[in-house]
Structure formats: C-alpha cells, structure tokens
N, C-alpha and C positions, 0 to 999 in steps of 0.2 A: 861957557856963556859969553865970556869977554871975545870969542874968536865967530863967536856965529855957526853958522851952517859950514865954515870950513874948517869947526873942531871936528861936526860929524860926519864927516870925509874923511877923518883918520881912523875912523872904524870901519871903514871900508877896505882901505888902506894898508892898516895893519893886519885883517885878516885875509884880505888876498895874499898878502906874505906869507904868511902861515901855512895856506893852503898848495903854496910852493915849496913850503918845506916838507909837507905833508907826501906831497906828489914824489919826492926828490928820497921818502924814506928817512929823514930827519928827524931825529927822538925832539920830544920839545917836552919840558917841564915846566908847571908853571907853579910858581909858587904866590900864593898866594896870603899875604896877609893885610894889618890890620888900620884903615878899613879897605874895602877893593867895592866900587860902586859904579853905577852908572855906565860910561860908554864903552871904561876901559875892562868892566866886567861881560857886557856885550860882546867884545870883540875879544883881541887875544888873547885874556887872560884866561876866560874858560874853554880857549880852544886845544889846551894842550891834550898829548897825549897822557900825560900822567897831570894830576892837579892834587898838589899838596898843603896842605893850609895850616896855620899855626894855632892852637887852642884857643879859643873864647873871639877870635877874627870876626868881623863883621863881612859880611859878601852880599851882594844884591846888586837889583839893576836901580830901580825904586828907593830911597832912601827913607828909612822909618815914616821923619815928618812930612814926608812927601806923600805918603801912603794916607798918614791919619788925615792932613789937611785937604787933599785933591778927595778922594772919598770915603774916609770919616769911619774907615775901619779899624775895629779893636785890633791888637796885634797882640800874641802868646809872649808868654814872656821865652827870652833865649831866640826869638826871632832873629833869622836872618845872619844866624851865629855857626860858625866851623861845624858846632856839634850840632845845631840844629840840620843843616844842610849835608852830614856824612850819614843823619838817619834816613836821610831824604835820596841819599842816591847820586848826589851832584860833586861828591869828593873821591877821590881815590884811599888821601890818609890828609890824617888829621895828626900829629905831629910836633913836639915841644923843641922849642929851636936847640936844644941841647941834642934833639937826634937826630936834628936835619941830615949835615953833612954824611951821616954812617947809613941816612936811606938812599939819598941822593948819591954818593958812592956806590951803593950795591947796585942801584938800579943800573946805572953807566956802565958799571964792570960789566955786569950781563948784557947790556947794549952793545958794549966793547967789542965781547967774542960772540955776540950774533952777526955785527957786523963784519967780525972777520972771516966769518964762515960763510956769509954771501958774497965772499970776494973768493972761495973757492971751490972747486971743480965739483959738482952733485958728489962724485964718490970718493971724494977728499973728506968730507963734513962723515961721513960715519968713522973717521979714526979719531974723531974727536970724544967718541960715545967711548964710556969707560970698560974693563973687565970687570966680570964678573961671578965671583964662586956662590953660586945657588945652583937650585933644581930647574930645568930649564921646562920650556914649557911645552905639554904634551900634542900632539896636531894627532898622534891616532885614537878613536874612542876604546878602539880593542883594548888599551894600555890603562882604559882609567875602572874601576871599582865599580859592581854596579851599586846602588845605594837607594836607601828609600828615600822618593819624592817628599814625603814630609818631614823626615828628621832633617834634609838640606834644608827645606824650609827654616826649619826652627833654628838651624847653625847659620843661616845667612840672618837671620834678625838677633843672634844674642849680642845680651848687651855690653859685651868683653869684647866683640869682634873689631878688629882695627878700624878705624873711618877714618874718612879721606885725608886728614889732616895726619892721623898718624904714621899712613903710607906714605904721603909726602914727605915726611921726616927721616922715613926709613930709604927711602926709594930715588931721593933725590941730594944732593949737596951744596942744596939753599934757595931759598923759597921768599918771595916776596911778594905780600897780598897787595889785590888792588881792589879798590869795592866800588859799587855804586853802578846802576842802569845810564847814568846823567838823562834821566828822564820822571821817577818818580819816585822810589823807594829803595833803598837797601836790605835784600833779600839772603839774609845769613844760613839758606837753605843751601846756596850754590855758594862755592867760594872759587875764587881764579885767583890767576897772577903768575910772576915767571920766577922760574926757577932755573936753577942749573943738573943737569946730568954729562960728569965728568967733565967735559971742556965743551960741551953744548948746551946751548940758550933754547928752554922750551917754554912755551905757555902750559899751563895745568886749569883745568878748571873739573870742579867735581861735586857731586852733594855729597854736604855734611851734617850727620844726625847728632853725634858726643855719646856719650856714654851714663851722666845721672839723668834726671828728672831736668832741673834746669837746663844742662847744655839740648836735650831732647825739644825741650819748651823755645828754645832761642834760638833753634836750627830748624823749629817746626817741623820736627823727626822727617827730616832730608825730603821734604816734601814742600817744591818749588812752586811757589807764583809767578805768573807773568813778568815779574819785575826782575825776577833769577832769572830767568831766561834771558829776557834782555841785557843783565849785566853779562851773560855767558854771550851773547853774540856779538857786546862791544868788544867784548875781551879777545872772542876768534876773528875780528875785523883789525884790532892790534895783532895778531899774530901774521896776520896777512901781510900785513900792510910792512913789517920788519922780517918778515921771512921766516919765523919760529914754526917750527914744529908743533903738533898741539897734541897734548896727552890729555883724555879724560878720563874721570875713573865714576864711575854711576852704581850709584847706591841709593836706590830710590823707592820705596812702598809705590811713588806715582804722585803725580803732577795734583797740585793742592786742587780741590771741589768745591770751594766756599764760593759765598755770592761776589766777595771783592775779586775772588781769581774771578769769574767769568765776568766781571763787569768792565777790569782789564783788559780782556783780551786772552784768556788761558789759551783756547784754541791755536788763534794768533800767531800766537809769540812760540807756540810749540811746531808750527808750521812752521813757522820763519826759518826757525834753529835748523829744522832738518833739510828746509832749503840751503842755506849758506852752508852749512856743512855740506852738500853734496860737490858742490862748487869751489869749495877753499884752496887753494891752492898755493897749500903746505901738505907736508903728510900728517895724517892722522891716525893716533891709536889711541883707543879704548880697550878697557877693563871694568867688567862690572864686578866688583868687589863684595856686594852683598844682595840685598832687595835691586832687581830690575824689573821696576813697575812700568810697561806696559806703553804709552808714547810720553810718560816722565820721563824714563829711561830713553829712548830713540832718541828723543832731541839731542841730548848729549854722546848719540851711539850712531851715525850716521858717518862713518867712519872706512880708512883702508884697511883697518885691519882692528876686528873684534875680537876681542878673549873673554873671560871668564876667571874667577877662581872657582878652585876645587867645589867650595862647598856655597858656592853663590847659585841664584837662578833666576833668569829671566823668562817673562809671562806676559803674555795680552790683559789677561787681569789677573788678579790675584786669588788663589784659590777659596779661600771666604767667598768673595764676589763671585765666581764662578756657581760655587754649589750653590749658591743662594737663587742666582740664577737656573741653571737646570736641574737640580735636584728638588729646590723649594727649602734646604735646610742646610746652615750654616755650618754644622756639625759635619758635613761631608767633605769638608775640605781635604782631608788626607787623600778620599778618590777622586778629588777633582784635582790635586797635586798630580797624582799618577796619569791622568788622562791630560794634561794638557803639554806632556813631555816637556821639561821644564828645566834638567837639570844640565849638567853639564856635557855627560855624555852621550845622550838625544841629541842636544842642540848641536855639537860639536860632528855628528854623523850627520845633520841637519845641513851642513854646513851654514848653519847661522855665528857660529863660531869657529873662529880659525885655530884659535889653541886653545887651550886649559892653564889656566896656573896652578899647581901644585900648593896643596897647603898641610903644614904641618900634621902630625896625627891628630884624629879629633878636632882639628878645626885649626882656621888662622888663632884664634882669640888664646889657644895655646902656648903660644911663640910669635906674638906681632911681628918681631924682630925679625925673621924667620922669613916668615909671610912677605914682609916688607921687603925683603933682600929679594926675593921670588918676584914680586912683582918688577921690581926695579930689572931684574934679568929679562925680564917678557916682555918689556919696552924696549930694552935695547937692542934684544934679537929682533921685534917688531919695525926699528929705525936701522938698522943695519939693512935691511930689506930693499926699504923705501925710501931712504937718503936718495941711492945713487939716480934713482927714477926722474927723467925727465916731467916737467908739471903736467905735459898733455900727456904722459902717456898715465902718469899718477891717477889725474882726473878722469881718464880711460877706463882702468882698470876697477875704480871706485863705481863710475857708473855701471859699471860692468856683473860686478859684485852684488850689487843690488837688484837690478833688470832680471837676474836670472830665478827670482826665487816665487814660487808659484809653476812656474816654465815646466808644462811637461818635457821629459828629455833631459833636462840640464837641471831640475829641482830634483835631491836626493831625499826618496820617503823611507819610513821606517816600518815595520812590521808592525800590523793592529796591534792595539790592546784587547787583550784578552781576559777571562775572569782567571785565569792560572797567573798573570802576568799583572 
C-alpha cells in the first residue's frame, strides 16, 4: 500500500519472469509458507511448477478480515489453511519442514537426470531404461490362453489385485506424488507424479481403487471426476513441458456418473484428456492393469503404445450395463462379457492392443511382485521403442494408430460369435 500502484506492477513483473523460466523449461518450486497473501500469492508464488506448503500455512489472495469486513461472509473454520487448500486441489504437498529438504532433494535428482537426458541424442535416452528378468510381453494372440470372458471379468475386479500404486512400487525405483487440478478439488481416484525407471525420469499417472472398504471409499473405487482428470492433464502438461516420458496404468469401472461429475464438466474434461494426449509430445504408454471402463479408461489410454494385463479387460461399457441394456436383464452379464470381446486376446488380434502382459498363474493378485516386475518389463520394452523416435514422427505414428480403427482394409475383424463360441 505504502508503494501504490507501483507495488502492483511487481505482480506483473515477477510473473512475466516466471513465464520465462517456464518457456526456457526451468523446474520452479515454490515453497510456500506461513502466511503467503495477497499480490505475492497472485503472482509467483502459486506459479510454480511444483507448490509445496508447510502444515497449518495460511495462503490466499483475500485476507480472512478482509473477507469478513468487505462482505460479511462467515468463513469455516481451517479456512484458507495448507490443509484446507491441498483438499481443494491448489497444492501439490503439504509437508513438515523436517521433510522439506528429502522432498525437495528427490524432486531435483529426477529433474537432475530428465535434464540430462534432454541434452542427449533421442537413442542415447533408452540406455538409460534398466534390464530386466521378467516375462516379456506377448504381441501374438495365437500365444495367449483362450479364457472365459467373465471369470477375466471377476480376476480384473478382485480385491487382492495389485492397483496402481502397488505396481509403481514394483515397477518403478522412486516415485513422487503430486496432487491437486490447481482448479477445484483433489481427486484421489487418479493419482500422478514422477518417478524414476533405472536412470530415467517419467511422469506416471494412473487410477487408484486400494484394496479395504475404506482405501475403495477414498479412491471412489478408481472412479474419476472431472477434477482427476484435470489433475491428469496438468500433470501430462508437466510432462511436456520437461520432456518425461509418460506411463499410465488404467484401472477403471469408468468415469464417476454423479450430478457433481456432470455439473463439472465430466464430458469436458474426458475430451480434453484425449485431446492433449493425442498431441503430447513425449512418448507414451499405457497398461490397463485391471477394469478398463469404457472413455474413463481412453482418457488415460490415448497413447503410442497400449498393452493390457493378462487377466485385465477393456469395454465400451461394462457388461451389467450392457445386458441391462440389450437383453433387459442384468443377470446376463456373463453373455454380454463374451459378446462384447473384451479380453485380452480379441483385443490384442483387434489390434487395440499392442501386447499383453503376462500375469502370474491364476491372476496378478497371486504374486503382485511377480506382476509388478512384468509390467515394469513391458514399459521398458514399450520405451525402448519409442525413445529413439523423432517427436513428428512419434506424433505420426500415434495419429496414425488411431485413424485406422473402424477403416475397412487396415481394421483387423474377428470371426462372429457364435452359440458354440
């Protein structure tokens, strides 16, 4: 106030900086604490790429008694607080200064070797990907089991089957979550963030369901609102913007139905996704790991290269929804499984998928470990691929990928379903 109108000329100021470092591919951290208000919360401070904040911080643009006195609104209690604001979407981490330096450290290391991997040659960056002893992953259907449509079913929903968070552990060696849309909510259906494979810096983002009641209840059994979404396309807009590679892994029933999803924008935001994904220009793979509901699923799968696990299956809908629909009775699911070829080795002759991951006997949920190490192999043969690839020709071959399916000529069909079959 003591400076006038040429305080707020440093909010302009300081974020045109920003937006130069932004341009220039510049990791920017902001740290955030207590309190952080007004111009300097306007402008740089919530412009970083990562925003990390110390417990119980105050943050806003408004200052409480400015709020109540200008117009005479009650305010919740915790307003305007770290935690109120990382339910909200607007933080990455929240954060007790005893763990600053050890996140702020990991983050950098992975910064460290993404940036030294865009200082070298497209087919330098895949010797950086590690080895690895697993099962590799199948591309002929002749080689896979044929199996029935609804016990896949029942093996990609049980509730022992690894989710996303546990394949990240297995599959990757080190992971650092980032949350929040910086627009409205924190959506713990989709989780992102970067990790390392071997001496490569990737982005990860994937749904997450858990395994009791409550983790199921708090991940809204892997079933994304509008708000996941958008925290998945900030995250693939980070990815771009430093050059990471981006691994999704889609395990989804399908995109939440409630009235807040479509009031949001469910549509929207599931459009958006598979926009920018077509366009990103990093390589990208995907794994649907368990449930691929239908354009819950696509949004996260609009990808260079699609796989599958063994006992995973992707669907336009889901086979309840289906029989309900043309049969009139729910009970039919089993033949609506079978008819809407669904599993792995349909799709994979379909060429809707490009491999198969192998999963232990009787299921991943057998041997996560197992499972885990598999997937992680079917990334890296997946990035091995697609490192060396120039970005037009990346962005070529993805358009490419997708343009052809429908296409009499170059769409590969399957033999009817039959009553014997």
């Amino acid at each position: 106030m003591q400076e006038g109108c040429v305080s707020l000329m440093q909010m302009a100021k300081t974020s045109q900086a920003v937006a130069r470092l932004s341009e220039e591919g510049v990791l920017f951290i902001s740290l955030l604490t207590d309190p952080t208000y007004g111009g300097v919360s306007a402008s740089y401070a919530t412009l970083g790429d990562v925003l990390i904040s110390e417990p119980g911080a105050h943050i806003g643009f408004a200052g409480p008694s400015v709020i109540e006195q200008t117009i005479h609104q009650k305010l919740p209690d915790g307003f305007q607080t770290a935690e109120f604001l990382i339910e909200r979407g607007m933080l990455d981490r929240v954060e007790p200064r005893e763990n600053l330096r050890r996140t702020i450290r990991n983050l950098l290391e992975l910064h460290a070797g993404a940036e030294a991997a865009r200082g070298e040659a497209d087919g330098s960056r895949a010797e950086r990907l590690p080895s690895v002893e697993a099962e590799p992953p199948v591309t002929d259907p002749a080689q896979l089991p044929p199996r029935d449509p609804w016990e896949v079913v029942q093996l990609a929903r049980h509730i022992d089957r690894p989710r996303m968070l546990d394949l990240v552990g297995s599959a990757l060696d080190g992971f650092e979550e980032l949350y929040g849309d910086r627009l409205f909510r924190e959506d713990a259906a989709i989780i992102g963030g970067i990790g390392r494979l071997g001496d490569l810096t990737v982005m990860v983002i994937g749904q997450q369901k858990g395994h009791t009641t409550g983790e199921m209840m708090e991940h809204n059994f892997g079933m994304p609102e509008p708000e996941g979404y958008r925290k998945g396309m900030r995250l693939m807009r980070y990815a771009a913007r430093f050059g990471l590679p981006l691994v999704t892994l889609v395990d989804t029933p399908g995109a939440y139905p409630g009235i807040g999803a479509e009031e949001h924008g469910q549509s929207n935001a599931i459009a958006e996704s598979i926009m920018l994904m077509s366009r990103l220009p990093v390589p990208i793979v995907t794994i649907v790991t368990g449930e691929g509901g239908s354009g819950g699923a696509l949004a996260l799968a609009t990808s260079d290269r699609v796989l599958m696990m063994e006992n995973a299956y992707y669907s336009v809908i889901s086979p309840e929804g289906c029989s309900t629909i043309l049969f009139k009775d729910a009970s039919a699911a089993p033949r609506a499984a079978n008819a809407l070829r669904i599993t792995s080795p349909d799709l994979l002759a379909l060429g809707v998928m490009d491999a198969v991951v192998p999963e232990p006997d009787g299921g991943a949920q057998n041997d996560p470990q197992a499972a885990g190490l598999n997937v992680r192999a079917a990334i890296v043969a997946s990035l091995q691929e697609l490192l060396p690839l120039a970005t037009d020709d990346l962005l070529a071959q993805r358009y490419e990928r997708f343009r052809k399916f429908g296409v009499r000529g170059r769409q590969p069909v399957l033999p009817p379903i039959t009553e014997e079959t």
